[in-house]
LUMDRENLUM-619780 format. One line per 4 residues: their letters; for each residue y, x, z of N, C-alpha, C, O. Coordinates in steps of 0.2 Angstrom, whole numbers, padded with zeros to 4 digits. Example, Ala and Ser with C-alpha at 12.3 -4.5 7.8 and 13.67 -1.06 7.14 Angstrom:
REM LUMDRENLUM-619780
AS	-0028:0066:0039:-0022:0062:0039:-0016:0066:0039:-0017:0071:0042 ~ -0011:0064:0035:-0005:0068:0036:0000:0064:0039:0006:0067:0040
//
This chain:
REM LUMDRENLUM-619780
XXXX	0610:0539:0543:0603:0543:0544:0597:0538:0542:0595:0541:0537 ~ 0595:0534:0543:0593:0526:0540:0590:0528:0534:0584:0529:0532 ~ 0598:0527:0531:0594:0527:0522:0592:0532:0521:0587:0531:0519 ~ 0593:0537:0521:0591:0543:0519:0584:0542:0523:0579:0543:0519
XXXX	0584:0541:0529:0576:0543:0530:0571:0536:0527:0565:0537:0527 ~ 0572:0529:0526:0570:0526:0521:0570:0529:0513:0565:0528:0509 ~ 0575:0531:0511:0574:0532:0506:0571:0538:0503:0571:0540:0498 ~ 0567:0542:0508:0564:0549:0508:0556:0547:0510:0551:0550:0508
XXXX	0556:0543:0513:0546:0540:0514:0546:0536:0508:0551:0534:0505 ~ 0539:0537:0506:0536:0533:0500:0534:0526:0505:0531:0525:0510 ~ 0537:0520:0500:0535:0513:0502:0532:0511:0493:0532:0513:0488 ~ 0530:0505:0496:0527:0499:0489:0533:0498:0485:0534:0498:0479
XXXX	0537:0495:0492:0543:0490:0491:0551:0493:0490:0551:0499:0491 ~ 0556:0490:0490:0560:0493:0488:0564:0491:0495:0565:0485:0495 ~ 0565:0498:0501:0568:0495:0506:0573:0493:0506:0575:0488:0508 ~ 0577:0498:0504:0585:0499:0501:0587:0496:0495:0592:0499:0494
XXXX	0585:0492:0491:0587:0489:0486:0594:0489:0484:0598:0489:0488 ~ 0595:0490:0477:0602:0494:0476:0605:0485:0476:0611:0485:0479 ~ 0603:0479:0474:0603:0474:0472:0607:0469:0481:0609:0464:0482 ~ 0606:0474:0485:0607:0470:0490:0615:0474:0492:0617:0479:0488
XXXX	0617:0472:0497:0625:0475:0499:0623:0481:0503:0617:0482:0505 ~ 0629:0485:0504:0629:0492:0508:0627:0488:0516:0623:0491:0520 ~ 0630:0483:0518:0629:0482:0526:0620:0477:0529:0618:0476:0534 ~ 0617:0476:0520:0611:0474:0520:0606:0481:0522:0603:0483:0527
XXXX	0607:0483:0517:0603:0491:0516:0602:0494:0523:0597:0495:0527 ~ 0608:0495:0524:0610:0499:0532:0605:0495:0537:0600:0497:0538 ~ 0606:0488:0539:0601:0485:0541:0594:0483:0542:0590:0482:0547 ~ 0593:0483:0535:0585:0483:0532:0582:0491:0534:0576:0492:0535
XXXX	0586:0495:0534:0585:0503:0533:0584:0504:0541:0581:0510:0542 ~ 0585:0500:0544:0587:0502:0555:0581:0500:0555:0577:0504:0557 ~ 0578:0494:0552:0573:0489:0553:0565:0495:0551:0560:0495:0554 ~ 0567:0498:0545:0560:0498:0543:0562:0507:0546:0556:0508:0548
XXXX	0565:0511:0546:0565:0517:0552:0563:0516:0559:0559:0520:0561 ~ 0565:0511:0563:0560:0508:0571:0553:0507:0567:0549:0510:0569 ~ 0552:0503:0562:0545:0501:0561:0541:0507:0558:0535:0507:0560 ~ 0543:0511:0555:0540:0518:0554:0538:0523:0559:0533:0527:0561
XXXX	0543:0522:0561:0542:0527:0568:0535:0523:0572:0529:0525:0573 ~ 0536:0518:0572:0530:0516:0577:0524:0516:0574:0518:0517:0577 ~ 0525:0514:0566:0518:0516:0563:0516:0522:0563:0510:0523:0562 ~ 0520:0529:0563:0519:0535:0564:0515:0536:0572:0509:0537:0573
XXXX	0520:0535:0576:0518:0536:0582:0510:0535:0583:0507:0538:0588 ~ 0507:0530:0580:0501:0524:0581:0494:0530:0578:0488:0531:0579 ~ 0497:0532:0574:0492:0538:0569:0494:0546:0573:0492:0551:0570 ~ 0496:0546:0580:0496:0552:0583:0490:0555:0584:0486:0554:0580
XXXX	0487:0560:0590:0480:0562:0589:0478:0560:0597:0472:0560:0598 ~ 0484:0559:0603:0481:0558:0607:0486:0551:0610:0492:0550:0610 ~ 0480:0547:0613:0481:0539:0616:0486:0538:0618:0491:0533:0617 ~ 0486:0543:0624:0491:0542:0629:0498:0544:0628:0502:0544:0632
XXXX	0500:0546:0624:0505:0551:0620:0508:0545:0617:0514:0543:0618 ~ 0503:0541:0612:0506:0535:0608:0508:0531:0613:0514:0530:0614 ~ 0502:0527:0617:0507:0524:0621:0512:0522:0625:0513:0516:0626 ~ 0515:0527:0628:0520:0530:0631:0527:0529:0626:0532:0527:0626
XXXX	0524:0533:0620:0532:0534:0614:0532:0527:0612:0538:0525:0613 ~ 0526:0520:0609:0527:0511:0609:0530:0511:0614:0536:0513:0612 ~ 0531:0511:0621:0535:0508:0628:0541:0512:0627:0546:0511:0630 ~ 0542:0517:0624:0549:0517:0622:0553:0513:0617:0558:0510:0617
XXXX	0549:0514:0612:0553:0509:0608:0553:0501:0610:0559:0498:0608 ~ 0550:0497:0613:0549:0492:0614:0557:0490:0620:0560:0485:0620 ~ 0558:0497:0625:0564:0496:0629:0571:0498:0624:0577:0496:0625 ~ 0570:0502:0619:0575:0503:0614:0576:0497:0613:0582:0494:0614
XXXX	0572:0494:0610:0575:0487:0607:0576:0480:0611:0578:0474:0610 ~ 0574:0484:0616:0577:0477:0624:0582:0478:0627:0584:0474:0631 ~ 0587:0486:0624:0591:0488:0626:0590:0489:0634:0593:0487:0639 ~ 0587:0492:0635:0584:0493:0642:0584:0502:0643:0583:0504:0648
XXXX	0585:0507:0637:0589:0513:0638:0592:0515:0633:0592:0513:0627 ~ 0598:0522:0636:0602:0521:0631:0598:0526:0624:0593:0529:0624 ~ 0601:0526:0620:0597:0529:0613:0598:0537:0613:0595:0541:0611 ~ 0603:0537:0616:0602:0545:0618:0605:0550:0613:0604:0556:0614
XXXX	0608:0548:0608:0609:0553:0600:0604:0551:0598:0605:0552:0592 ~ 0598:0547:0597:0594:0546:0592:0596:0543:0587:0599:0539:0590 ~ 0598:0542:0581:0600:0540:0575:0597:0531:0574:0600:0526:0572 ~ 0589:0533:0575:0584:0526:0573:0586:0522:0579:0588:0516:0578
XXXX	0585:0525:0586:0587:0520:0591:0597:0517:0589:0598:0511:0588 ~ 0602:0522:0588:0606:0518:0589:0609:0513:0583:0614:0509:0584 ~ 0605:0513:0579:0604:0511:0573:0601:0503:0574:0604:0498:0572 ~ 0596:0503:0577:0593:0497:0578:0597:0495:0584:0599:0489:0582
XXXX	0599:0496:0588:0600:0492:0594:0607:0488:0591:0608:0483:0592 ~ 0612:0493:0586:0616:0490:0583:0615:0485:0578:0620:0483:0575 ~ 0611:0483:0577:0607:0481:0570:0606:0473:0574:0607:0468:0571 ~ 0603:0474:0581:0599:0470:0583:0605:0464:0584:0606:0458:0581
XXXX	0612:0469:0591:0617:0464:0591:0622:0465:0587:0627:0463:0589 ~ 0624:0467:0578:0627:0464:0574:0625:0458:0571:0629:0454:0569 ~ 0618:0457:0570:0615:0452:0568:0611:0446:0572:0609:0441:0570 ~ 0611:0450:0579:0610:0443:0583:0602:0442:0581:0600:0437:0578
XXXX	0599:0448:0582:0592:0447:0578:0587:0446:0586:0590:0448:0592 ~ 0582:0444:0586:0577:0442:0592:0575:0449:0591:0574:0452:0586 ~ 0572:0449:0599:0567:0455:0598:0561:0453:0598:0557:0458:0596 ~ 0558:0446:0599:0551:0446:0599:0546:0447:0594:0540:0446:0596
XXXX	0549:0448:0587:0548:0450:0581:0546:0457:0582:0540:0458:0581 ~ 0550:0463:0585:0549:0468:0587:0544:0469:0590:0540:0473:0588 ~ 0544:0466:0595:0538:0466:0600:0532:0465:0598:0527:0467:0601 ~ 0532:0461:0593:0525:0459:0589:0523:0464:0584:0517:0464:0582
XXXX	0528:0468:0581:0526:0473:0577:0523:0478:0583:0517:0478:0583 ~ 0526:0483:0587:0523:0486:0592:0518:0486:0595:0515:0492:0597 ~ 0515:0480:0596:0508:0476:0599:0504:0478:0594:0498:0479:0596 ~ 0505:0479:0587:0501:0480:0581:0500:0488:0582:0494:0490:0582
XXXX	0504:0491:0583:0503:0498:0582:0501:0501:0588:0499:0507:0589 ~ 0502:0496:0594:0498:0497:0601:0489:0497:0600:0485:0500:0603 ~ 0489:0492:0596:0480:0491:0594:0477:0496:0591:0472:0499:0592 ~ 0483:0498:0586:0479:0502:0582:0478:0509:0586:0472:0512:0585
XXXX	0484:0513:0590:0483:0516:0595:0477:0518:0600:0474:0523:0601 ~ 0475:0513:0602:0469:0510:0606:0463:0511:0604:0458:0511:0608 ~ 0464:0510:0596:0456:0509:0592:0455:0514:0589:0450:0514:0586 ~ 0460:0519:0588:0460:0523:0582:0456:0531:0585:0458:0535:0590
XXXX	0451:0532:0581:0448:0540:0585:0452:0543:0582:0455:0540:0577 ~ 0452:0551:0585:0457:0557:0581:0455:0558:0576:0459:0557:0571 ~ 0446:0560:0576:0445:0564:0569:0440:0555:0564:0440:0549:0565 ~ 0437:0560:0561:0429:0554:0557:0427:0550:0564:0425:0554:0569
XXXX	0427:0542:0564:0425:0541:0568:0417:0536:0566:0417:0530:0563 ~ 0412:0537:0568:0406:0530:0566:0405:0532:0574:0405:0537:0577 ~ 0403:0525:0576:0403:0517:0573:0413:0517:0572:0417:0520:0575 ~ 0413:0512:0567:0420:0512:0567:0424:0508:0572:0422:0503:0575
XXXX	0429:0510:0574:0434:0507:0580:0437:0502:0579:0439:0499:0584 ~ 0438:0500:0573:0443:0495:0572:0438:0492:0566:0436:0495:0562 ~ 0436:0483:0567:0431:0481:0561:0434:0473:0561:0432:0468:0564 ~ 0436:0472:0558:0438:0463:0557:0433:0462:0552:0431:0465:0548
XXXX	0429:0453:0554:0425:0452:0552:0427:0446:0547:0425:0445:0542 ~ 0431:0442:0550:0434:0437:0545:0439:0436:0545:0442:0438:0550 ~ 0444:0433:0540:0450:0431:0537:0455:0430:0541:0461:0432:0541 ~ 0453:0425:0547:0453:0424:0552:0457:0429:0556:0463:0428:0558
XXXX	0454:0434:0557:0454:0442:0561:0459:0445:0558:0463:0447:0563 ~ 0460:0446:0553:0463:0449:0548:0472:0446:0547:0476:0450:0548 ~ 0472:0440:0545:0478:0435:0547:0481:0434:0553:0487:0433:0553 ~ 0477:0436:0560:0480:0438:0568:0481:0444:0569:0481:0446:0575
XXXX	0481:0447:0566:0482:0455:0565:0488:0456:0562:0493:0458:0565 ~ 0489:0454:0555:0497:0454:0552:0501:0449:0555:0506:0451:0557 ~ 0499:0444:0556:0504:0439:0563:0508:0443:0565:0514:0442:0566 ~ 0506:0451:0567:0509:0457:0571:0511:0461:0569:0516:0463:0570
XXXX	0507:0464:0564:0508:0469:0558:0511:0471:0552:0511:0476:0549 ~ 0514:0464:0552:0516:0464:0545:0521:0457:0546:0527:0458:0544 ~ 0520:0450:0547:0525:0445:0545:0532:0448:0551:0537:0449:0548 ~ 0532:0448:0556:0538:0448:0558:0544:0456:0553:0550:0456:0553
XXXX	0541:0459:0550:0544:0460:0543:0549:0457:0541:0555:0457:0540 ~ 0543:0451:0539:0548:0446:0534:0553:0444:0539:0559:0444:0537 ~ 0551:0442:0545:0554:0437:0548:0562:0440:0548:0567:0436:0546 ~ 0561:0447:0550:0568:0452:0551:0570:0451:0545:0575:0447:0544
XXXX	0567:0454:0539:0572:0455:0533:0574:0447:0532:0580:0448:0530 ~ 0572:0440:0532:0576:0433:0532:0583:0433:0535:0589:0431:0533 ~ 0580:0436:0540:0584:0433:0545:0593:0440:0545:0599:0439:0545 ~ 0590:0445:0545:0596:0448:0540:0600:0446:0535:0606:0448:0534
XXXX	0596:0442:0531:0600:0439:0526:0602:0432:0528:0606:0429:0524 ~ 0601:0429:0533:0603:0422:0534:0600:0416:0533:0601:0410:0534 ~ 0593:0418:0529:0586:0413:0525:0584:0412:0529:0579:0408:0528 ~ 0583:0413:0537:0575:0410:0540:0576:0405:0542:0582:0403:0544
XXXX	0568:0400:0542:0569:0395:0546:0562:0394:0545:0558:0398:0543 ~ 0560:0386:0549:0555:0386:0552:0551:0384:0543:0545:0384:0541 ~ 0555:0382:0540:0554:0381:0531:0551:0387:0528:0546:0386:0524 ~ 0554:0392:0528:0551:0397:0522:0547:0402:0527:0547:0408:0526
XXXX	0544:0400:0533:0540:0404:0537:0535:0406:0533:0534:0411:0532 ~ 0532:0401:0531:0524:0399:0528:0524:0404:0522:0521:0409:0522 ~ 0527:0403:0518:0529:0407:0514:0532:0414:0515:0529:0419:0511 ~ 0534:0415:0518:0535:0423:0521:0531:0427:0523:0529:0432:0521
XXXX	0526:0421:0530:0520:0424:0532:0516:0425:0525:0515:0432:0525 ~ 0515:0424:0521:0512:0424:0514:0512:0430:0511:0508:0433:0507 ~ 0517:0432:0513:0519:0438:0507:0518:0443:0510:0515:0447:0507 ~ 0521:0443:0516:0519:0448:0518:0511:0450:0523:0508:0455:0526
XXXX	0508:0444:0523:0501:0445:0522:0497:0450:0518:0493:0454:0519 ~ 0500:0448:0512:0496:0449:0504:0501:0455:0504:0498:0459:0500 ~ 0506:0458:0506:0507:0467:0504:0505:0469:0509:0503:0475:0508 ~ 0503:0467:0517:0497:0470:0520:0491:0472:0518:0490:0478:0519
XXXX	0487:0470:0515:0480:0469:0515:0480:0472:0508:0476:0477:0506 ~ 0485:0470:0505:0486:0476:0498:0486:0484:0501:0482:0488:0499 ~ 0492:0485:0507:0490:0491:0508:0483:0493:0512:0479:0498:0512 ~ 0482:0488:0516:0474:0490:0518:0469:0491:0511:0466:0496:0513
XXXX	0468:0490:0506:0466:0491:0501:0469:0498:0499:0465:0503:0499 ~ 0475:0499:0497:0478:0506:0493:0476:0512:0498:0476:0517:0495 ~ 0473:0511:0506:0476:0516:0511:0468:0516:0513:0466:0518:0519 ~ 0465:0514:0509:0456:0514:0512:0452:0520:0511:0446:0520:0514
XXXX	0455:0525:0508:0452:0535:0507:0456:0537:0515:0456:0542:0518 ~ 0460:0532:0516:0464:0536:0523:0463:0533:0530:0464:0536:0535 ~ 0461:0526:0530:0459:0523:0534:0449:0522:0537:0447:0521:0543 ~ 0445:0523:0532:0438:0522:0535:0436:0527:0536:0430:0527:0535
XXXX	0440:0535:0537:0439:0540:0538:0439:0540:0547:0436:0543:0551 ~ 0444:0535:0547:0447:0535:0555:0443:0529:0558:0444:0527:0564 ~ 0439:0527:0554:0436:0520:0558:0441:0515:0557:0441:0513:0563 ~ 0445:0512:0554:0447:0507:0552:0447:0504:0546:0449:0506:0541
XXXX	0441:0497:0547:0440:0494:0543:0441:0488:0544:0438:0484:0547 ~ 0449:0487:0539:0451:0481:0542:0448:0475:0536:0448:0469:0537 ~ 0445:0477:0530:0441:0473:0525:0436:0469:0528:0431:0472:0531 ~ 0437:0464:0528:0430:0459:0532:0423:0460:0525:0424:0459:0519
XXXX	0417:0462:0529:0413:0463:0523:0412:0469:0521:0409:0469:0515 ~ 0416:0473:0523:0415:0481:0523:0410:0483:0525:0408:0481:0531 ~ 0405:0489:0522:0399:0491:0524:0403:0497:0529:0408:0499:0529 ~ 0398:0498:0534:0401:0505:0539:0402:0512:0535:0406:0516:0535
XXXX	0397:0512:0532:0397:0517:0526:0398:0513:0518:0394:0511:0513 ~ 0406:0513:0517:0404:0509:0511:0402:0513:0504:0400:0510:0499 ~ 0404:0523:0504:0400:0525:0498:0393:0524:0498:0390:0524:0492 ~ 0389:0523:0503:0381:0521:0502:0378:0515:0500:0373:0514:0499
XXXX	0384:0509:0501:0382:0501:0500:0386:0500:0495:0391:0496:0496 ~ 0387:0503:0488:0392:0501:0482:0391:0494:0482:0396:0491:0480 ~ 0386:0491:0483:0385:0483:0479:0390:0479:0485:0395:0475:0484 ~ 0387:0481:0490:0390:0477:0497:0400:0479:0498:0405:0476:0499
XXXX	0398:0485:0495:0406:0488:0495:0412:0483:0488:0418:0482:0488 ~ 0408:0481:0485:0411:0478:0478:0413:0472:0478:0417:0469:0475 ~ 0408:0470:0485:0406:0461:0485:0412:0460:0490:0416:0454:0489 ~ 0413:0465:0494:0418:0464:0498:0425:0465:0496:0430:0462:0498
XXXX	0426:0471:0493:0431:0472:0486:0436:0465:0483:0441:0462:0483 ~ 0431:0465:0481:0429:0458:0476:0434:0452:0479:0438:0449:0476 ~ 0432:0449:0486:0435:0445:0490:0442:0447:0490:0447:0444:0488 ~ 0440:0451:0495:0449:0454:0496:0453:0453:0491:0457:0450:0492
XXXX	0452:0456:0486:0458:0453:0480:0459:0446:0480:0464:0443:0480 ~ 0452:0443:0477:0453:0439:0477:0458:0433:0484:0462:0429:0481 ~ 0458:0434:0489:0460:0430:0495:0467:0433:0495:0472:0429:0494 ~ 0469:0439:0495:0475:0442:0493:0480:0440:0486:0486:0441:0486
XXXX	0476:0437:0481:0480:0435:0474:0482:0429:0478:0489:0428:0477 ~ 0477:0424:0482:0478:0417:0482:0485:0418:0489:0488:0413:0490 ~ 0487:0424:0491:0490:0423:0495:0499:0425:0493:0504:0424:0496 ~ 0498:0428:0487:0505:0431:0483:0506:0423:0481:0510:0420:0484
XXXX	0502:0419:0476:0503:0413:0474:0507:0408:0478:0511:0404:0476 ~ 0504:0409:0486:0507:0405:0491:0514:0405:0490:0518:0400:0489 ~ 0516:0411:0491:0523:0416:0492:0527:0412:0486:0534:0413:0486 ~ 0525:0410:0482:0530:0410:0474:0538:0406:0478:0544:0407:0477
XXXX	0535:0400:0481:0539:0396:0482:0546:0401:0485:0552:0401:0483 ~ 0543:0405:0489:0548:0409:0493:0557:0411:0488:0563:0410:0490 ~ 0552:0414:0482:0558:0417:0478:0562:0410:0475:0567:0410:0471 ~ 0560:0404:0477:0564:0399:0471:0566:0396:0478:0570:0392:0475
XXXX	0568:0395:0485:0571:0393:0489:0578:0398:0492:0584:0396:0493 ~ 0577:0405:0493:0582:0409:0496:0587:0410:0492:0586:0411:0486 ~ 0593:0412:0495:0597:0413:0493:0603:0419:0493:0608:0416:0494 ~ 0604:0423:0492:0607:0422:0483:0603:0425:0479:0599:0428:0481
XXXX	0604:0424:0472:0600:0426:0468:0598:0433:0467:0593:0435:0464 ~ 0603:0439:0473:0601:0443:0470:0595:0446:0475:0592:0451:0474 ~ 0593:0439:0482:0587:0441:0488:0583:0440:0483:0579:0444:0482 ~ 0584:0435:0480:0578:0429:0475:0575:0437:0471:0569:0438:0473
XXXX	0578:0442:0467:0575:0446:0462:0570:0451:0468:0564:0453:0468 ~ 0576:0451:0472:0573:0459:0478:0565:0457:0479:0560:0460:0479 ~ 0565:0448:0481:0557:0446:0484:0553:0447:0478:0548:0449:0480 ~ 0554:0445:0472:0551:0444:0468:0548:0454:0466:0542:0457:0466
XXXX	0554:0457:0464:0552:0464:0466:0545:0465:0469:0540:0466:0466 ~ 0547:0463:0475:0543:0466:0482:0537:0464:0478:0533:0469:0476 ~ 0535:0457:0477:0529:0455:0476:0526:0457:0470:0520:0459:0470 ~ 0530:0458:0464:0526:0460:0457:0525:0467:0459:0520:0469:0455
XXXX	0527:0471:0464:0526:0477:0466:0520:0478:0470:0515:0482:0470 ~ 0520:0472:0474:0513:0475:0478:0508:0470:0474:0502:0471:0476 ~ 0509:0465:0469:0501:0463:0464:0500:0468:0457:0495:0467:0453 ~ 0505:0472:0457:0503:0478:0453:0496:0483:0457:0491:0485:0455
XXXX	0500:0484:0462:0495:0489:0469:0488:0484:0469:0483:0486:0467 ~ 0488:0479:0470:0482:0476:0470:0477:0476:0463:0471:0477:0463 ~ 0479:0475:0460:0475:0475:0454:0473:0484:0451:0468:0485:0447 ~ 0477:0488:0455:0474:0495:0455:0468:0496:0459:0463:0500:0459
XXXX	0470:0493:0463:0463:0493:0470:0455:0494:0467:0455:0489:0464 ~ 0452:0496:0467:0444:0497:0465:0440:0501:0470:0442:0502:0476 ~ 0434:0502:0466:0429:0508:0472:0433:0513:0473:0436:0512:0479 ~ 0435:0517:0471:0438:0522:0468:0444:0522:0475:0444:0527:0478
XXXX	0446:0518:0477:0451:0518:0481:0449:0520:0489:0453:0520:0494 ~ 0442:0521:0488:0438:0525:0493:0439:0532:0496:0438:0535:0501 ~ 0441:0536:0489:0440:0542:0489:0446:0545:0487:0448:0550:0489 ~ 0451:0540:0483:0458:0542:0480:0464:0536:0483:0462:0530:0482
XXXX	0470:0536:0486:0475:0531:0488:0478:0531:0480:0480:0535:0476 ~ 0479:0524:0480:0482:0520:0474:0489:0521:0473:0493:0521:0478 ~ 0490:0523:0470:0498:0526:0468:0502:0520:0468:0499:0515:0468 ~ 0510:0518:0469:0512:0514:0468:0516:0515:0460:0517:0520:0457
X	0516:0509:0458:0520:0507:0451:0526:0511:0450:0529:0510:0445
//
C-alpha cells in the first residue's frame, strides 16, 4: 500500500528509486507515507482536529496503539522494528507539522502566522522538518553516523528551503513565510521581494555544495546515484524559483 501511495503523490525526489532493493523501497515508502500523512494532517482547516490526529501518529510510532488495519500505521511500526530505527527522529518531524498546525490560519491570513527572520530560524525549523528525513533514509541503508550528519543535515536543508521556494503561491496565502526578508505583502515590495529571493538561493546553493561530500562517502554505489539524483533534482527546482513563483508553483524536473 506504501508504494503505491508514495508513488501516486507528486515529490522532487525520487522516494521509491528503482535503483534501490524491493525491501529499501518498501521502507523508505513506510517512511515518507507516516511523513505525508502528517504533513497532510498539518494543512487541515481546524487546530484542534490536527492536533489530536500528530498525538496519534506520534503513539503509532511508540507503538503505544495498535494500527488498527491502517496500512501506514502497520507499515511503519514494521518498518521501525525490522530496522531497529529510533523514534526520535519521528518525533522531531511531528513537532514540525505540530508548529505548523498552530501557526497556520484556515483561510488568507495578514499579519502572517508563521515569519522567520533569520537563517538561524529557518535551519531550527528543518532541524525538524526536514533533516530527520535524511537521518531515517541513512539509517535504512546502514550509512548514518555521527560523520555524514553534517552533510545530510545539508541536503536536506537545501530540498527544504528549495521547497519553501517552489510552494510560495501556496504558502504566503496561508501566512507562512518562511523566507527570512520576505515582505508581508511580497507582490507590493517586488524590489524587497527579489532581494530576499536573491538570498535564498543564494544560502541554498551554498548549502547543496555542503552536501557533495555526502554522495562520495556512502555506500553502495547505487545510494551514491539515488543522493546525487535527489540533489540535481532539487537544484534544478531551485534555479527555477523566481518572482513568478509567487503566483505559479515551480514544476519539478
Amino acid at each position: 500500500w506504501c508504494l503505491k501511495f508514495a508513488k501516486s503523490h507528486y515529490e522532487n525526489f525520487p522516494v521509491v528509486s528503482v535503483l534501490l532493493t524491493k525491501q529499501e523501497q518498501r521502507a523508505l515508502a513506510a517512511v515518507y507515507a507516516i511523513a505525508r500523512i502528517g504533513d497532510d494532517i498539518a494543512d487541515e482547516p481546524f487546530t484542534g482536529d490536527r492536533l489530536e490526529a500528530l498525538a496519534t501518529l506520534d503513539a503509532v510510532v511508540d507503538n503505544r496503539i495498535e494500527p488498527g488495519g491502517n496500512p501506514a500505521y502497520m507499515a511503519i511500526q514494521d518498518t521501525i522494528n525490522k530496522f531497529r530505527l529510533p523514534t526520535d527522529p519521528f518525533h522531531r518531524l511531528f513537532m514540525a507539522f505540530r508548529f505548523d498546525a498552530e501557526n497556520t490560519a484556515s483561510g488568507t491570513a495578514q499579519p502572517p502566522t508563521i515569519r522567520f527572520n533569520t537563517w538561524e530560524e529557518v535551519h531550527q525549523y528543518c532541524n525538524s522538518s526536514a533533516n530527520p528525513v535524511g537521518e531515517l533514509y541513512l539509517r535504512i541503508h546502514g550509512q548514518w553516523s555521527d560523520a555524514v550528519k553534517p552533510m545530510s543535515d545539508a541536503l536536506c536543508t537545501a530540498l527544504q528551503i528549495t521547497n519553501f521556494l517552489q510552494d510560495l503561491s501556496v504558502d504566503v496565502p496561508r501566512g507562512r513565510l518562511y523566507i527570512p526578508g520576505l515582505p508581508n505583502n511580497p507582490l507590493q515590495d517586488l524590489v524587497q521581494t527579489q532581494r530576499a529571493l536573491d538570498d535564498a538561493k543564494n544560502h541554498t546553493a551554498r548549502l547543496y555544495t555542503a552536501a557533495r561530500t555526502l554522495y562520495q562517502v556512502v555506500h553502495p554505489l547505487r545510494l551514491r546515484l539515488t543522493l546525487r539524483t535527489i540533489a540535481l533534482g532539487g537544484r534544478i527546482i531551485l534555479a527555477r524559483c523566481n518572482i513568478s513563483s509567487l503566483t505559479k508553483r515551480v514544476k519539478h524536473p
